[in-house]
N, C-alpha and C positions, 0 to 999 in steps of 0.2 A: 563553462557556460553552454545553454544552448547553442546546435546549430541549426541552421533554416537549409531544409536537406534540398537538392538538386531534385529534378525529374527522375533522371538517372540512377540516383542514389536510393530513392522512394521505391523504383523497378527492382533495382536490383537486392533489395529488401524483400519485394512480393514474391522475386524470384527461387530466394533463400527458403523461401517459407512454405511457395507450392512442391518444394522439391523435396521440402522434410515430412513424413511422416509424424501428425501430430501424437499419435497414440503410443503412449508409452510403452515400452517392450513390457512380454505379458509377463505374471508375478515380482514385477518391479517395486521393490521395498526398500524405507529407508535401512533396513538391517545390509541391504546388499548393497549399497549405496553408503557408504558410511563417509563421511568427510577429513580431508586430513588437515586439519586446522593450521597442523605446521609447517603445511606447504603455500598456504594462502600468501598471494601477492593483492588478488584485486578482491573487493569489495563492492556490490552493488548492493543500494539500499531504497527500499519503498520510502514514499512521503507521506503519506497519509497516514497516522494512527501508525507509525514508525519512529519516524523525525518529529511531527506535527501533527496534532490534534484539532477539531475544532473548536470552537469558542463557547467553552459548557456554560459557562456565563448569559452569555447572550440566548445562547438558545432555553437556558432557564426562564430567562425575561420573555422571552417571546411565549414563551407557555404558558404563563401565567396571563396572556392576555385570553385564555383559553380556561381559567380556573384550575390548572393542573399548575400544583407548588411541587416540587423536588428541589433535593440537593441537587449539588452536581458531581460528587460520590456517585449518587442514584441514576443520573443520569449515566454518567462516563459507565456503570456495571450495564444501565441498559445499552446502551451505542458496544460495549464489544460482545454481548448476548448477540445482539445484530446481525455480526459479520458473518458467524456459520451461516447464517440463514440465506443470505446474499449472497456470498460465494458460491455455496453449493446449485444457486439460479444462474449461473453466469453464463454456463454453455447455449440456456435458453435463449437467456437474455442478450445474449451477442456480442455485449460490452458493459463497463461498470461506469461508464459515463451517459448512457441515455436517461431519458426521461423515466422508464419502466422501473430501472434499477435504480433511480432514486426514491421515488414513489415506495417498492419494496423496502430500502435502506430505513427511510423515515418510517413508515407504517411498522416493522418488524420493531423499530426503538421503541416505539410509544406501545406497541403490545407487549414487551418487556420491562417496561416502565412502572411500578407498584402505583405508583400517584396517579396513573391511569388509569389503573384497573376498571373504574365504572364510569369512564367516558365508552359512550354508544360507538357503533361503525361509525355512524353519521361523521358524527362528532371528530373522530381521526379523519376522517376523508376530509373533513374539512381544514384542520390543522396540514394534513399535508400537501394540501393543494395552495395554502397561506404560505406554510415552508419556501414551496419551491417557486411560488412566484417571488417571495422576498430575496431571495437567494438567486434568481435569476437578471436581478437586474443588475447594471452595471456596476463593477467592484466587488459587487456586494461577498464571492468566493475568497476574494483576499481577504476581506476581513472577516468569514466565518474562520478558514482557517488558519487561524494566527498564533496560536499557544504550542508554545516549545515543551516537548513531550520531557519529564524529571531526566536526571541524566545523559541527555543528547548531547551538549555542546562539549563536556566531558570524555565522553566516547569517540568522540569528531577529535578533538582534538589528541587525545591515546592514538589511533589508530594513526592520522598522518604525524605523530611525532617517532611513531613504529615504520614509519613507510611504507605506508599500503595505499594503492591506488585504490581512490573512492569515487563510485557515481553512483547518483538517482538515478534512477531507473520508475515514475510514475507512469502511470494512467492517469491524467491529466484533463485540463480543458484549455492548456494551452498560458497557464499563472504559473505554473510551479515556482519556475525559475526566478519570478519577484518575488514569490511570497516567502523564498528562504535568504532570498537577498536583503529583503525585509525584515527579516528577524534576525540576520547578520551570521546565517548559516551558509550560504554560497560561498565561501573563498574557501569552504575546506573538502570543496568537490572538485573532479578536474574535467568532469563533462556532465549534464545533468538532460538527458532525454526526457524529453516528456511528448508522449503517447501524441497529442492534437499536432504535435509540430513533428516529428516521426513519421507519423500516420499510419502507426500500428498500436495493437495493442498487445499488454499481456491478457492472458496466458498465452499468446500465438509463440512458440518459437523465436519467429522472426526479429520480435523486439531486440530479446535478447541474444542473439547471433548477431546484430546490428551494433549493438554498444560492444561486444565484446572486441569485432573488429573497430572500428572507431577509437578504441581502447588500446588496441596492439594486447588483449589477453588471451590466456588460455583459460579453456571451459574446468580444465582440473585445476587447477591455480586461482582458482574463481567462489566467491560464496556470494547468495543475493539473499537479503535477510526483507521479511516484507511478513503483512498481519493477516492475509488471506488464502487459505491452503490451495483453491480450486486455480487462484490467479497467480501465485505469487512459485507456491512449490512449486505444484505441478508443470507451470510454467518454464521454471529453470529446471528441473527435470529433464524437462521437453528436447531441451537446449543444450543439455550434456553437465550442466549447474548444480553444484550442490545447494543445497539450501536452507533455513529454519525459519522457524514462523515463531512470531511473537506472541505469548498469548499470556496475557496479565493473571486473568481471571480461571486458568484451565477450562476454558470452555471448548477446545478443542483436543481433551485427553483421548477419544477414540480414533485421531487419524494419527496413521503412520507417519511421522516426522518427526525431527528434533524440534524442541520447544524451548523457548528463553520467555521470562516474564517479561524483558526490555532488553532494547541498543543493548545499555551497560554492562548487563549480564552476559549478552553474545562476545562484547567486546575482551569483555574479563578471558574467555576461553579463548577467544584468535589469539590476545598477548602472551595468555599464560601469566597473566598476574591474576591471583586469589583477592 
């Protein structure tokens, strides 16, 4: 479960974090970097577009009060088109929970989006400023993101029947920890940080230096599996973490890292079942 961290613990987090050098040592590649799958104890894993999706459904409906029909096939290929594009804003952007990086998030879907295509600027500015008011009111993040990603609970359950210590590890807005409670994915975590009650974020080191201690793990003993290279790799990189990025669509074939389509697939290589 979450915990609600001390003063102290918050410091000594900022502390961990002004004292590491974020900048990864120079010609740092996954080749040099290679993971040893068969020493992994702990598991750290993203929430978003990892574990959980959000509600392609709904947000189908909502666009169609806008005259744009898609599937949500079309949608789900535009939302992980997306994420390169956000990610790679992230240093600017400061964080993947403000306003700016939603705005981005949404705006990049819908110019990805085929059923788009001849809606005006106007027309999207309008949609995402409709977005993120509806999604800013109360609850309303729990029930966008509610859809359990094919093969999760599967993988969850492989992994702690193998005995590997498992956390989330989000950038959050302070739900996580309901919204997999809520889909009846919490009891197969043994600590689930989220970034608003932390009060750090990834890619900073820090996060992750924090769960690990927390954790009682080691950084070699360790993999964190997450859908964003700039936030999620780089991050555990940072951190001394091996890492993989999930990517359904190969939309991330040019960055250096290991890549899995999904959980499942990651999970198939940590076990060693084919």
């Amino acid at each position: 479960m979450i915990n609600v961290y001390s003063l102290s613990q918050k410091l000594d987090i900022l502390f961990k974090t002004l004292l590491y050098d974020e900048k990864l040592p120079a010609g740092l590649s996954m080749q040099e970097k290679e993971i040893a799958f068969e020493r992994l104890e702990t598991i750290l894993i993203d929430a978003g577009n990892t574990l959980i999706s959000m509600n392609l459904s709904w947000f189908c409906d909502e666009l169609r009060r806008f005259d744009i029909d898609c599937t949500e096939d079309e949608l789900h290929r535009a939302e992980a088109s997306a994420r390169p594009i956000v990610s790679a804003e992230v240093s600017r952007l400061k964080s993947t929970e403000n306003k700016d990086t939603s705005i981005l998030y949404i705006k990049s879907i819908l110019d990805n989006l085929q059923a788009a295509d001849s809606a005006s600027d106007s027309k999207k500015t309008k949609i995402v400023e409709y977005m993120l008011e509806t999604v800013s009111e109360s609850g309303q993040s729990q029930k966008l993101w509610n859809n359990i990603l094919p093969g999760v609970p599967e993988a969850l359950e492989t992994l702690k029947k193998n005995n590997f210590q498992l956390a989330v590890v989000s950038n959050s807005n302070g739900s996580v920890e309901n919204i997999l409670n809520s889909l009846n994915l919490g009891h197969y975590f043994d600590h689930i940080f989220d970034s608003h009650i932390v009060g750090i974020e990834k890619p900073d080191p820090g996060f992750f230096r924090y769960a690990l201690d927390m954790l009682n793990a080691e950084p070699e003993t360790t993999l964190h599996i997450g859908d964003m290279y700039h936030v999620d790799v780089l991050g555990a990189w940072r951190a001394g973490i091996g890492a993989v990025l999930l990517d359904p669509f190969d939309d991330w074939r040019d960055y250096d890292c290991i890549r899995f389509p999904d959980l499942i697939s990651v999970t198939r290589k940590i076990t060693g079942i084919n």
